[in-house]
N, C-alpha and C positions, 0 to 999 in steps of 0.2 A: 941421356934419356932418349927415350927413342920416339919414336914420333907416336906408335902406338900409344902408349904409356901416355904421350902428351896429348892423342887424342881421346886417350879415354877420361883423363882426367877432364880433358875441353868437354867432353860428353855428357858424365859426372856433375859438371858445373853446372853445363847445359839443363840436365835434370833437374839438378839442385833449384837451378833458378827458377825453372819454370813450376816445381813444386811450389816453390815460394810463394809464387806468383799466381798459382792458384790458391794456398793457403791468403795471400793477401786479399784476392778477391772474395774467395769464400768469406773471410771475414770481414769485407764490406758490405758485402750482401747480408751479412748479420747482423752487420752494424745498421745498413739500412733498414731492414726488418725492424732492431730494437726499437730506432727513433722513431718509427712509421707506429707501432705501437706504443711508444711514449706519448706521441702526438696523440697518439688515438685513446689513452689513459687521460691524459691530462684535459681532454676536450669531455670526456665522460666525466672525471673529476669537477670541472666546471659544471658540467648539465647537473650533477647530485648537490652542487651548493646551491645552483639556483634553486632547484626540487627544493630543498632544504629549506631555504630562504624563504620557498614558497609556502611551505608546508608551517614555519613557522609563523609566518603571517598570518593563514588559516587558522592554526592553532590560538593566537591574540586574538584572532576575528570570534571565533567558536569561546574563548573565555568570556570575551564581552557580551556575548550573544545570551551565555550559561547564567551570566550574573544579572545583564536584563530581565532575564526571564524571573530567572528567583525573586527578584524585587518585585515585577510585577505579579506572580505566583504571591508572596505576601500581601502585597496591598489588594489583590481578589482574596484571599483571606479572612484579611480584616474585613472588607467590604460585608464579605459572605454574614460573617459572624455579625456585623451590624446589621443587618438584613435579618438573621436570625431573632435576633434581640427585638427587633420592631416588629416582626413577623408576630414573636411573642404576644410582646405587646397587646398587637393591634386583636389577638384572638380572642386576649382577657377580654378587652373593651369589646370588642363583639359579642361576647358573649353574655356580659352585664347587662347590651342591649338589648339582646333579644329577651333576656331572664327579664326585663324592664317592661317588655313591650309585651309580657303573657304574665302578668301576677300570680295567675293560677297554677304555674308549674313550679314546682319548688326545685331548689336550686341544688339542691340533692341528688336529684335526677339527670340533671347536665354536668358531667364532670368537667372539668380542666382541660382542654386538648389544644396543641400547635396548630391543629388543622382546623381550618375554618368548614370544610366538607363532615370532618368528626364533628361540631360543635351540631350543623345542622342537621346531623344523623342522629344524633344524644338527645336536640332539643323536640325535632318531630317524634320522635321514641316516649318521650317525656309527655307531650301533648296527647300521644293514644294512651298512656295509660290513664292519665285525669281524665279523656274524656270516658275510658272505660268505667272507671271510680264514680262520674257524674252520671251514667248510666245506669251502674249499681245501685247507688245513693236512691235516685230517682225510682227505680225500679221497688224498693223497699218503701220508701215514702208512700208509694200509690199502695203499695199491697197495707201497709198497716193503717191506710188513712178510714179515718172514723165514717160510720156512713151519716149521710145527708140528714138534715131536720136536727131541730134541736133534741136534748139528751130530757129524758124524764125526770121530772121536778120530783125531787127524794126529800122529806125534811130530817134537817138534818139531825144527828146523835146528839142530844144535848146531855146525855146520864155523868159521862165521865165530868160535864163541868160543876166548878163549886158554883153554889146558893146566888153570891155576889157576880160572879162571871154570867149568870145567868140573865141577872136583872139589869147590868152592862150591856149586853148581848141583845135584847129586848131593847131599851132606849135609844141604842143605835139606829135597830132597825126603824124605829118609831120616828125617829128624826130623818131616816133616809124617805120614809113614805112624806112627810110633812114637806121634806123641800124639795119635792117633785110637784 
């Protein structure tokens, strides 16, 4: 072999190796790369369990909060509708009072209502008409009223009585002069 030959192949090696040897670097700088982002995956991984963790906590927190509320949303419910019920109630009984406390208005005229503001709308509604009625009434009364001084002494039809109702008729009278 000749020395050519022998240095080319020393040359060759030469090459070879240092290809190598960059292929090895190359691939540690890959390799450092991957771990540098595995590190950097796995520490993200972590932050989305905690997020996670967190968000599930929230989530139990925000259930309880959901169900509190429903329960209290019921019992303002019930409450309300008990409220209604006495609300009722107390309108009837108001309104028996007032129909108590005005005899004159008849209870025809103030319907039924929830609202105690309707009842006294219905009941003073109720009091203009009676007093307009008592206006009328009155207003008739004076026009047909008889005039003043006594009425003229008429004697009375005695033809249509019989004979006996006559002579009746006559001894009353006769006894009503005697016991005066």
């Amino acid at each position: 072999m000749t020395r050519r030959t022998t240095e080319k192949q020393d040359n060759d090696a030469e090459d070879r190796q240092a290809e190598t040897q960059a292929r090895i670097e190359s691939l540690e700088v890959a390799a450092a790369e991957s771990e540098a982002r595995a590190a950097t995956a796995l520490e993200e991984l972590a932050g989305a369990r905690e997020a996670s963790a967190s968000l599930e906590t929230q989530l139990a927190e925000a259930r309880e909060a959901r169900e509190s509320a429903e329960d209290e949303l019921l019992r303002a419910r019930s409450e309300a509708e008990e409220a209604r019920s006495r609300l009722a109630d107390a309108a009837v009984k108001y309104r028996e009072a007032r129909l108590a406390s005005a005899p004159e208005v008849p209870q025809d005229l103030v319907p039924a209502a929830e609202s105690l503001l309707e009842i006294d709308e219905a009941f003073e509604a109720a009091r203009r008409v009676v007093g307009q009625l008592r206006e009328r009434i009155e207003d008739e009364r004076l026009s047909a009223r008889v005039p003043m001084g006594s009425p003229s002494r008429r004697v009375a039809d005695l033809s249509s009585l019989s004979a006996s109702e006559k002579i009746r008729l006559g001894l009353e009278q006769l006894s009503e002069r005697e016991a005066r």
